[in-house]
C-alpha positions in Angstrom: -21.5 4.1 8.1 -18.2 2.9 8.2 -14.4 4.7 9.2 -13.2 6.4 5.8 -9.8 4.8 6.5 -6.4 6.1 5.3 -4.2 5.0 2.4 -0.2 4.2 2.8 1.2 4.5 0.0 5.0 3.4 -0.2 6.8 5.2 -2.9 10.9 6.0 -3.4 10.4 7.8 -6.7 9.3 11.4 -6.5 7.6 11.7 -10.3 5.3 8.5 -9.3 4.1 9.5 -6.2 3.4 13.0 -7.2 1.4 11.1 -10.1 0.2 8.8 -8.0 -1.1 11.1 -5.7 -2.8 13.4 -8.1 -4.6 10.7 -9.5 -6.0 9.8 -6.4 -7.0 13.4 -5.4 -8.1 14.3 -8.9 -11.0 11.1 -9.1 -12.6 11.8 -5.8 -10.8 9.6 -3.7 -10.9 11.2 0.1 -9.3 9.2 1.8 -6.3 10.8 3.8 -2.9 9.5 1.8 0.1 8.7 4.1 3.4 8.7 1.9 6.5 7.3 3.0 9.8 7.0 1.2 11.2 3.5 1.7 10.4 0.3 3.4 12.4 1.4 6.8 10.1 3.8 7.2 6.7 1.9 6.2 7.3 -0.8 9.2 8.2 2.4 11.2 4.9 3.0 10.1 3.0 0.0 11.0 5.0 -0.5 14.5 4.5 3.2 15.4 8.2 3.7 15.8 10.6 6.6 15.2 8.1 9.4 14.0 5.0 7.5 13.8 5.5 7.1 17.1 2.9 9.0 18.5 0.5 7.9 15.4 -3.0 7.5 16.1 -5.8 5.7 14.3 -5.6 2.1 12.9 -4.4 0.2 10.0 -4.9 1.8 6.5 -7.5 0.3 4.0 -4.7 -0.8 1.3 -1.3 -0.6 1.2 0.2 0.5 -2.3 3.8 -1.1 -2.2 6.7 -0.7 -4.6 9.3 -3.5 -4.4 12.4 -1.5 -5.3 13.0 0.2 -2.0 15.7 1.8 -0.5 17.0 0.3 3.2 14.3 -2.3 3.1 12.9 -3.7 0.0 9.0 -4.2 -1.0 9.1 -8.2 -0.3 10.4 -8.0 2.9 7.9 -5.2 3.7 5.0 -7.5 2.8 6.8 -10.5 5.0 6.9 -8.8 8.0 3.4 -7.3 7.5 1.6 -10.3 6.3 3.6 -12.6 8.8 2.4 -10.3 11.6 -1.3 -11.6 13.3 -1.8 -7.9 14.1 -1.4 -6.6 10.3 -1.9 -9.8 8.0 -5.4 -8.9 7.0 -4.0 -4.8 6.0 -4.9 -5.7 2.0 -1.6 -4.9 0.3 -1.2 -4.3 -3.4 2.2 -4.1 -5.0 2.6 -1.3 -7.5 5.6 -1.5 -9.4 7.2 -1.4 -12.9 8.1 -5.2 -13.0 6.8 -7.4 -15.1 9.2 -10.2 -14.3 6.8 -13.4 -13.6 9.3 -14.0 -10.5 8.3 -11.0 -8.7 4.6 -11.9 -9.3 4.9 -15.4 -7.8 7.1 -14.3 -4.7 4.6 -11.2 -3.9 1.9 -13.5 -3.9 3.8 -16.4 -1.7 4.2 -13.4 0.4 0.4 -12.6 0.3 -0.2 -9.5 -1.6 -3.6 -8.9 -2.4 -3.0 -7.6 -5.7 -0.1 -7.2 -8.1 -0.7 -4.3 -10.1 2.5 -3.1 -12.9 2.6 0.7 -13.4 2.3 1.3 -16.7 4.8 3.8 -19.0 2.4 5.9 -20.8 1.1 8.9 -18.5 -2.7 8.7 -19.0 -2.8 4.7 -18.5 -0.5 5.3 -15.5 -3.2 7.8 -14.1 -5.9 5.3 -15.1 -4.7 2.5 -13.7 -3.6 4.5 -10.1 -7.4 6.1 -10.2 -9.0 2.0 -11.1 -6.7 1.3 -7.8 -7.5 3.2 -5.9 -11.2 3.4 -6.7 -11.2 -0.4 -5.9 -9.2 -0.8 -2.3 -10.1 2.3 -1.2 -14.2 2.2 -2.0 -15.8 -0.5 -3.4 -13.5 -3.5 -1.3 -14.8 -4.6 2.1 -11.5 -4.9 4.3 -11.6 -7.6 7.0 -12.8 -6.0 10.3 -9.6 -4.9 12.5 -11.2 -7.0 15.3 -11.0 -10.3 13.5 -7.2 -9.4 12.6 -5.6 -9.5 16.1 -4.1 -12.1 17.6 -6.4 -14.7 19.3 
């Protein structure tokens, strides 16, 4: 049986994660949920640096990104991620409140694996977040770590 691997979650505003992560936990989603604040400190957290230094275990099955970020936005996030041979197969699925067709097409050049807009209404919000995470975080196979370093 496979690693139940963990869930980053990368979230600035305090009423969505809280909603976010009660979703999660409330539809029998296990896996551990690593929250950070802004984009400085997700690559912190993919380049075990400041204090994810001493972080063990490997990459998380999804990433749920926001774009509008404080210190570094979601974009650049997914760049250095994606561009990375070490993390470009970590699935990462934006979760934001834009609908704007130009931040669809640039998170996708960037390589999301999903683009998912968080909706207004509270119990489509919690839908949506449990659909989610239900999907990345159970039913999808992620690419073996193996296969993602560099060659």
């Amino acid at each position: 049986m496979a690693e139940l691997r963990h869930i980053l979650l990368v979230e600035d505003d305090p009423y969505d994660l809280e909603l976010i992560m009660t979703s999660l936990a409330s539809n029998n989603i296990v896996n551990e949920v690593v929250a950070v604040r802004d984009g400085e400190e997700a690559l912190d957290y993919f380049y075990r640096r400041g204090k994810f230094a001493g972080r063990t275990g490997g990459n998380p099955a999804v990433v749920l990104l926001d774009l509008k970020l404080p210190k570094v936005n979601g974009f650049e996030v997914l760049r250095q991620v994606k561009s990375d041979e070490a993390l470009r197969c970590v699935p990462v699925v934006i979760l934001t409140s834009s609908h704007e067709d130009q931040d669809i097409a640039a998170g996708y050049d960037l390589g999301a694996n999903g683009y998912v807009v968080k909706p207004v209404d509270f119990n489509q919000f919690f839908d949506v977040i449990k659909e989610t995470g239900v999907y990345w975080a159970i039913i999808n196979e992620t690419m073996p770590e193996s296969y993602c370093k560099p060659r």
